[in-house]
C-alpha positions as CSV (number, residue, x, y, z in Angstrom):
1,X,-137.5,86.9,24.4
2,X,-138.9,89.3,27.0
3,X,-142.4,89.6,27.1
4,X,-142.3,93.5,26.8
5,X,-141.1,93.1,23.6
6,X,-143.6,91.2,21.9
7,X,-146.4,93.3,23.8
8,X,-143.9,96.5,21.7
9,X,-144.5,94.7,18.3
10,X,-148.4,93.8,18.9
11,X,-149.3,97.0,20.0
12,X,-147.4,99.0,17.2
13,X,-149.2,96.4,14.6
14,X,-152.5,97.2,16.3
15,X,-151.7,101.4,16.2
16,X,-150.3,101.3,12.7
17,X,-152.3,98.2,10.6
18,X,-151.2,98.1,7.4
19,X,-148.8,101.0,7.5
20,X,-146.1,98.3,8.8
21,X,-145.0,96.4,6.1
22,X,-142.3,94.2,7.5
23,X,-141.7,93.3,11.3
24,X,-139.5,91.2,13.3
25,X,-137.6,90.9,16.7
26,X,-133.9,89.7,16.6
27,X,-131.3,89.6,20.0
28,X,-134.5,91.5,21.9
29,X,-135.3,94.6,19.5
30,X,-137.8,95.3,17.4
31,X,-137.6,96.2,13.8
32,X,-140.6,97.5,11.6
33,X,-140.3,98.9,8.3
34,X,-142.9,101.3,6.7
35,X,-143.7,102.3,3.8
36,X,-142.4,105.9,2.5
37,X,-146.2,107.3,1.5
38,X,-147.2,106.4,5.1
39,X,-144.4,106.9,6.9
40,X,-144.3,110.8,8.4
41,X,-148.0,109.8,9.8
42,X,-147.0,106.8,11.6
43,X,-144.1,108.1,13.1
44,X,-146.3,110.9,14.5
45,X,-148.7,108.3,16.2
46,X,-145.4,106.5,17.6
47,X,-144.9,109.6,19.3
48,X,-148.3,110.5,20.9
49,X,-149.7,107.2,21.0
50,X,-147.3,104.7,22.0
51,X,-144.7,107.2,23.8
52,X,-141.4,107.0,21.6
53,X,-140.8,111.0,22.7
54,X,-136.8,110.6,21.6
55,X,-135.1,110.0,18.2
56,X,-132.1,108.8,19.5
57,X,-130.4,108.3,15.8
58,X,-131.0,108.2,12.4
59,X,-129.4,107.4,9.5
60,X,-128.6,106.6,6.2
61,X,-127.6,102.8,4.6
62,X,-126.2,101.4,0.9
63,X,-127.4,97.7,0.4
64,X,-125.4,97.6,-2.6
65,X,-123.7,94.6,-3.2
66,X,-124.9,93.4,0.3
67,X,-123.4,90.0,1.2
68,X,-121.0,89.7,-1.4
69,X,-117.9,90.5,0.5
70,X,-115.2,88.2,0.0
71,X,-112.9,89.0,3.0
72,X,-113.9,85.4,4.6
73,X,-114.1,82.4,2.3
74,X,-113.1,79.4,1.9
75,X,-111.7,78.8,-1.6
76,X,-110.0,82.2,-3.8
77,X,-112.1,85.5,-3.9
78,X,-114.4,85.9,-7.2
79,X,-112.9,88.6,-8.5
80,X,-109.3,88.4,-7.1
81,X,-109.8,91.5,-4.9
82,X,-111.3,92.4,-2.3
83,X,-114.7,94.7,-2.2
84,X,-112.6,97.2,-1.3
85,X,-111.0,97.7,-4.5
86,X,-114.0,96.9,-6.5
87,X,-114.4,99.4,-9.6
88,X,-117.8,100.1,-9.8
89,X,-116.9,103.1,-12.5
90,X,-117.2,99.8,-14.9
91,X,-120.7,99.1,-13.6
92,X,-123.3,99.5,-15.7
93,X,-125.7,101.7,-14.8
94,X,-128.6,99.4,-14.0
95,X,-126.3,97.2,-12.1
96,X,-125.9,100.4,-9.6
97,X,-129.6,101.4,-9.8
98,X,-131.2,98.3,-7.6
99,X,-134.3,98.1,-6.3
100,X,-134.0,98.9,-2.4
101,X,-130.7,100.2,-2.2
102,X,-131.0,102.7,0.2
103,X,-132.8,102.9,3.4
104,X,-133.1,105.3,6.2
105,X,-132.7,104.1,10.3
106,X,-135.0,105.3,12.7
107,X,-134.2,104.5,16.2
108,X,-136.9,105.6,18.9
109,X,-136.5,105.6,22.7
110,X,-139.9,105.8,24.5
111,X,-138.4,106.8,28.2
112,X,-142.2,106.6,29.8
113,X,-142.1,102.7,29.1
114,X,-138.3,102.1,28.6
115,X,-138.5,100.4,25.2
116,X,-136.6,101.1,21.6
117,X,-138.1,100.5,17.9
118,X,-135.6,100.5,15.0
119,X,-138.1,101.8,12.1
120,X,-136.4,101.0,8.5
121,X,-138.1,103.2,5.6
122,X,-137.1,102.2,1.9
123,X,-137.3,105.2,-0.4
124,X,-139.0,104.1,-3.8
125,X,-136.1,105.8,-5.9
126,X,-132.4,104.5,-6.5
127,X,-131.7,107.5,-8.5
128,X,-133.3,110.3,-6.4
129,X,-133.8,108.8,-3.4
130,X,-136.8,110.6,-1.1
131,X,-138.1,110.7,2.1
132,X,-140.5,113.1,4.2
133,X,-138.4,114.9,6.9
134,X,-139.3,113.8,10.6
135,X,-138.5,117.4,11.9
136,X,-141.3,118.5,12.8
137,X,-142.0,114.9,14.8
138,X,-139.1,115.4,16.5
139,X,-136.7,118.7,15.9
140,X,-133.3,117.0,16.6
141,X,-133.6,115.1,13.3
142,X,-132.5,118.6,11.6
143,X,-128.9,117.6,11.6
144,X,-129.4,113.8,11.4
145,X,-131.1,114.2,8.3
146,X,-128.2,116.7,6.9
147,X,-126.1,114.0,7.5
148,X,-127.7,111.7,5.5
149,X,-127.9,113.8,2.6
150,X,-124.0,114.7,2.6
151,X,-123.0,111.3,3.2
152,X,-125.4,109.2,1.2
153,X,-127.7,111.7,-1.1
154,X,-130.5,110.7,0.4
155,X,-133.3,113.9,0.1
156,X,-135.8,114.8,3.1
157,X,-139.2,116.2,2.1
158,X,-139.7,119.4,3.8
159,X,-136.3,119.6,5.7
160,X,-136.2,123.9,5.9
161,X,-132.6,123.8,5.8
162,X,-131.0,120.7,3.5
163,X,-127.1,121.2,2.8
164,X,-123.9,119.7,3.6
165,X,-122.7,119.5,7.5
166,X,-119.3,117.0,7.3
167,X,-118.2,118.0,4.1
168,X,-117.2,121.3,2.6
169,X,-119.6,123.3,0.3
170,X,-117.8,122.1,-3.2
171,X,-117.5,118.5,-2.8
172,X,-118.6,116.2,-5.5
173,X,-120.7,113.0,-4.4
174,X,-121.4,111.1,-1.4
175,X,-118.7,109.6,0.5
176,X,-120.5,106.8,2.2
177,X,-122.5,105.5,-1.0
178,X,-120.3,102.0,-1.8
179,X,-119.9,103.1,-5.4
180,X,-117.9,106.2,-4.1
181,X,-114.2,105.8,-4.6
182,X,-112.2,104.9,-1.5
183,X,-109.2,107.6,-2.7
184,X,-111.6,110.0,-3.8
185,X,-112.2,112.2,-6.8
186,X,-109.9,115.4,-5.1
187,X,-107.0,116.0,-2.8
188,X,-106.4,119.8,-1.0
189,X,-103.4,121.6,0.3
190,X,-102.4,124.6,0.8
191,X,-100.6,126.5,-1.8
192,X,-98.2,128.9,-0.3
193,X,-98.5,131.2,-3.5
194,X,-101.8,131.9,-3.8
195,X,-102.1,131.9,-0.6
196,X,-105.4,129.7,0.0
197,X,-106.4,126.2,-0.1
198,X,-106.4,124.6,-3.5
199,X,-108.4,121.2,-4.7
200,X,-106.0,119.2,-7.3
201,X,-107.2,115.7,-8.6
202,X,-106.0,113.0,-6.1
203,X,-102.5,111.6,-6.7
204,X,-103.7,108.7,-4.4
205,X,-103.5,105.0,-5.9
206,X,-106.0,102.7,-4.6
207,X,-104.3,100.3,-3.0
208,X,-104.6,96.5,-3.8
209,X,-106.0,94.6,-0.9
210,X,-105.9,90.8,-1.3
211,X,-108.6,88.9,0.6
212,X,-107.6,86.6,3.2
213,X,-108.4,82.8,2.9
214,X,-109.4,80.6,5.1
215,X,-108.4,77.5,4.6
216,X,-108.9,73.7,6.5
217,X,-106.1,72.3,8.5
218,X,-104.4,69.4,6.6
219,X,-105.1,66.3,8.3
220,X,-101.4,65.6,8.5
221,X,-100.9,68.7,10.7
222,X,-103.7,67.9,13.1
């Protein structure tokens, strides 16, 4: 573990206190998590006090279901299918509305002292999920932050100009959430007739993946 590194995490604990509610250093990089309340005002003293001048990425993640993929396994799969093909239209409501679902990645680049910070923040809602917008930290989060938003609903306090970037005006949902259909809700074309673009419900089925199986040689075949 380089030494840099650890000097990274003590020196962030001793700037923040007990803004940083998690923090931990896996393959070399540093991860801290803060909390939402706290978070625009610790991300500002990143900046001028410990030099992270660049927010190289951020983004948006769905921890539903995390670890319970059954694509590797070494007897059948739970359910038969594969995550992929999981209904979650017959999920309860609660079952969808966990605690810590979504998160939004920070990573920072200090280029003064050549060292990165991954920086998770967990919004307190599942159902409205909110955040204080970094933009005025660093300006480049503008579109970052849009993107998050279309793709995962996720809503940034303060943001002057939140609306869809990837997808068009009229769609319906948030394509990267894991309880969003993998066909969709709509298909378009272009009708020759009416001479524009036309949204029909999709004619798509959702294909039936099986999971694959691994399974121990049989000592006969060794």
């Amino acid at each position: 573990m380089k030494q840099s590194v650890l000097n990274l995490q003590n020196n962030i604990a001793e700037a923040l206190g007990v803004d940083v509610i998690a923090s931990g250093i896996s393959f070399d990089e540093l991860t801290i998590e803060l909390s939402p309340a706290s978070a625009l005002a610790s991300f500002q003293i990143l900046k001028d006090s410990l030099g992270f001048d660049q927010l190289m990425d951020l983004c948006g993640v769905d921890y539903l279901d995390f670890g319970q993929a059954n694509w590797e396994t070494m007897t059948a799969a739970n359910q038969g299918f594969s995550r992929g093909v999981f209904d979650f239209e017959e999920e309860s409501s609660d079952a969808l509305d966990i605690e810590r679902r979504f998160a939004v990645v920070y990573h920072l680049l200090s280029v003064e002292h050549n060292l990165r910070v991954r920086v998770k923040v967990y919004p307190e809602s599942t159902s409205m999920p909110i955040v204080d917008s970094v933009i005025d930290v660093w300006s480049c989060a503008n579109w970052f932050e849009r993107e998050a938003f279309d793709l995962f609903g996720i809503l940034f306090k303060g943001h002057p100009d939140l609306r869809r970037i990837l997808t068009d005006y009229g769609f319906i949902g948030h394509p990267l959430r894991k309880d969003f259909p993998l066909t969709g809700h709509v298909e378009m074309r272009y009708d020759v007739d009416k001479g524009r673009v036309v949204y029909e419900p999709v004619t798509i089925e959702n294909r039936v993946n099986v999971p694959r199986v691994i399974r121990k040689p049989s000592p006969e075949n060794v």
